[in-house]
N, C-alpha and C positions, 0 to 999 in steps of 0.2 A: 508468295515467294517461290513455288514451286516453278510456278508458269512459266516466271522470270528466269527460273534457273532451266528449265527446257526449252525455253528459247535460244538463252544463250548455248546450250548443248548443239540444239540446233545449227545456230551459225558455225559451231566451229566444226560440224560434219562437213557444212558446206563449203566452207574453208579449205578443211581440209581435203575435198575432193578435189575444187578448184585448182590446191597448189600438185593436186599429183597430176594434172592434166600436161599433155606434151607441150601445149604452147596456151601456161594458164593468161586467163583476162585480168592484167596487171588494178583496172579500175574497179571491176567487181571486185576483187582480192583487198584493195582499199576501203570500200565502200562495207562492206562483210567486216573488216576490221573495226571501224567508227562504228558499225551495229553492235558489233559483240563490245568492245569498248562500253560505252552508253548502258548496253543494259548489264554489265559488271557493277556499272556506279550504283545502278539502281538500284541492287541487289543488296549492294554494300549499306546504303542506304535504311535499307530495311529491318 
């Protein structure tokens, strides 16, 4: 459970970088969202 929760830490660093960029990539930003998503259920799951 650990892993699952440092991963999703992970995505949301990368998130959060993404969205402080000047002209962030709208589909990465999506795409990061359904990762962190997914592995919240899984989490939950557990």
């Amino acid at each position: 459970m650990n892993a699952l929760q440092s991963k999703h830490a992970g995505l949301e660093a990368k998130l959060r970088d993404e969205l402080a960029r000047p002209a962030p990539d709208t589909a990465m930003i999506q795409a990061l969202k359904k990762q962190k998503l997914k592995l919240k259920e899984e989490i939950a799951r557990c």
